[in-house]
C-alpha positions as a printed NumPy array, in Angstrom:
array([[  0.   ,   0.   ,   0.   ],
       [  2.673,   1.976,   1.013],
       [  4.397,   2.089,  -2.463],
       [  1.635,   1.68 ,  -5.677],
       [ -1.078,   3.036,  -3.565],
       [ -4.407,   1.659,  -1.795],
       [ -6.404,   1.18 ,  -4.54 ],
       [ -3.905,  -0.246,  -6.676],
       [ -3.548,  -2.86 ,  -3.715],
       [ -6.605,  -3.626,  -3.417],
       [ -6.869,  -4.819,  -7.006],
       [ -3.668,  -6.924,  -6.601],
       [ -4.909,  -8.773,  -3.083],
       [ -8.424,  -8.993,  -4.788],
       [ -6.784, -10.664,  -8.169],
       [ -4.751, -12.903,  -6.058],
       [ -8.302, -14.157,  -4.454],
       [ -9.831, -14.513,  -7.346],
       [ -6.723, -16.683,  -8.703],
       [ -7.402, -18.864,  -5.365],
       [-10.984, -18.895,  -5.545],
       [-11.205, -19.807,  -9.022],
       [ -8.373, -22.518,  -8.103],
       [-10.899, -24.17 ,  -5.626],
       [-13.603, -24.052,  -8.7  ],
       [-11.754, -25.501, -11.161],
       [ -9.421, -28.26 ,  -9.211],
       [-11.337, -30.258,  -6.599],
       [ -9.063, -33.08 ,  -6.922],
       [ -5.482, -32.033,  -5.976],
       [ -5.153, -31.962,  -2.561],
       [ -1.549, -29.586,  -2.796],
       [ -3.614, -27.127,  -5.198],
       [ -6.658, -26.607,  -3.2  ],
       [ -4.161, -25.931,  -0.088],
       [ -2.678, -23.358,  -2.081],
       [ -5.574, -22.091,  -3.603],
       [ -6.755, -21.457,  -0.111],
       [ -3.968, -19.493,   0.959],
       [ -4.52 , -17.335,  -2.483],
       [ -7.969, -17.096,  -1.192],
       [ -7.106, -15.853,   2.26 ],
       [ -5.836, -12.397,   0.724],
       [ -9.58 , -11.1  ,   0.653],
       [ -8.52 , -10.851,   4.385],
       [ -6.031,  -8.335,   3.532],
       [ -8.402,  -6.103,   1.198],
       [-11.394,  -6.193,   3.961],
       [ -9.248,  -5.547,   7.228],
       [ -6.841,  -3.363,   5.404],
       [ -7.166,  -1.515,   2.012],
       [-11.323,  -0.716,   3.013],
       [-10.742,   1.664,   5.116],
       [ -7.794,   3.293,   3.779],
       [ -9.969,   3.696,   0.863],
       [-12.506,   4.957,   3.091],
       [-10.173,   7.691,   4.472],
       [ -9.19 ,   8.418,   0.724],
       [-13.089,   8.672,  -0.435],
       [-14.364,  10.563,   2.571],
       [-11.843,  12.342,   4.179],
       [-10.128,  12.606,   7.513],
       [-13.374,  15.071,   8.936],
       [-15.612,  12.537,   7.739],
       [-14.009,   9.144,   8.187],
       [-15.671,   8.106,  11.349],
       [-19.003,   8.397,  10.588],
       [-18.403,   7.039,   6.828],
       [-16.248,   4.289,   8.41 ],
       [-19.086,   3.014,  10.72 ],
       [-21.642,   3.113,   8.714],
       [-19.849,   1.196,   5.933],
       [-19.005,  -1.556,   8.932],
       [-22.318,  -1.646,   9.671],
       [-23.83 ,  -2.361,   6.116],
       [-20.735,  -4.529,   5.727],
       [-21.698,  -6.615,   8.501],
       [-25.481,  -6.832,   7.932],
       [-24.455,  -7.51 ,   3.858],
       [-22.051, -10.687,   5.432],
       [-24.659, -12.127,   7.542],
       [-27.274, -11.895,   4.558],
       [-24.765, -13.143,   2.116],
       [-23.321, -16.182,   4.634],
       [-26.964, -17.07 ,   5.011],
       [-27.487, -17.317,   1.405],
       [-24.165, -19.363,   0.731],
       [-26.23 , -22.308,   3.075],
       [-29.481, -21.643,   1.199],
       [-27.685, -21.879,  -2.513],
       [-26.017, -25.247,  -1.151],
       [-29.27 , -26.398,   0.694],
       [-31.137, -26.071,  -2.646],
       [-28.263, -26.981,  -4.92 ],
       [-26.122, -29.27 ,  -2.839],
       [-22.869, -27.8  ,  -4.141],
       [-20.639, -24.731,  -3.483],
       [-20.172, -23.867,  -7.153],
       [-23.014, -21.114,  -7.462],
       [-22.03 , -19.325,  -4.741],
       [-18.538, -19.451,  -5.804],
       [-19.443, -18.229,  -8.904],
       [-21.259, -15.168,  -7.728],
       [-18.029, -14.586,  -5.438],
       [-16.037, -14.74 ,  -8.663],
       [-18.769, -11.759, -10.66 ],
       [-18.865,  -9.928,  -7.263],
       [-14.378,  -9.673,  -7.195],
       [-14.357,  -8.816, -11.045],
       [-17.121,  -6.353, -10.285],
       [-15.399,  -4.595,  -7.964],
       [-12.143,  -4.889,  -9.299],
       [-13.537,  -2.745, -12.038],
       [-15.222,  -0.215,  -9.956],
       [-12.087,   0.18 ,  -8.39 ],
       [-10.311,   0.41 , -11.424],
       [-12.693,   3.495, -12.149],
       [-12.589,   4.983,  -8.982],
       [ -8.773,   5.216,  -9.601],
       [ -9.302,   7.39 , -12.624],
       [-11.749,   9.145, -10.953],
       [ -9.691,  10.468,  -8.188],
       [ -7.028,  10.813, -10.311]])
């Protein structure tokens, strides 16, 4: 973060969990590859705990990052307990993990593009 930037990190860690997540689509057989692919994965950690709210601060400001900040972790949470409930409904009713892997997969190139555009927009 320090040197290319927040947003430029956050589309690097968010790549690098799509390259694990898509990993744990594609090779369910290859017990060294899905270990890896779930370290891959495990960058989204870095992006939510770490480049959100720099971006915040970058976005909002240092006068308005605390009330920006907590309302975003409040959606954030509400949105996680919403979306973890629908990962066990989409496996209840399709007895697999692939559509809501899937979604992740749309969901990371979608924001990877909005952040892609929020970069030019901010200049």
């Amino acid at each position: 973060i320090d040197r290319y930037g927040v947003i430029v990190s956050f589309i690097v860690f968010l790549l690098i969990s799509l390259c694990g997540l898509l990993l744990i689509l594609f090779e369910t057989k290859n017990a060294s590859i899905l270990f890896i692919a779930g370290i891959l994965y495990g960058a989204c950690y870095a992006v939510n705990k770490v480049a959100i709210p720099l971006m915040v601060r970058i976005f909002y400001g240092d006068e308005n990052y605390g009330r920006a900040y907590s309302l975003l972790s409040m959606s954030e949470n509400i949105a996680r307990s919403i979306v973890i409930t629908s990962i066990g409904f989409l496996y209840d009713v399709s007895g697999s993990y692939f559509i809501p892997f899937v979604i992740a997969v749309i969901a990371g190139t979608v924001s990877i593009f909005l952040a892609a555009a929020s970069r030019k927009i901010s200049g």
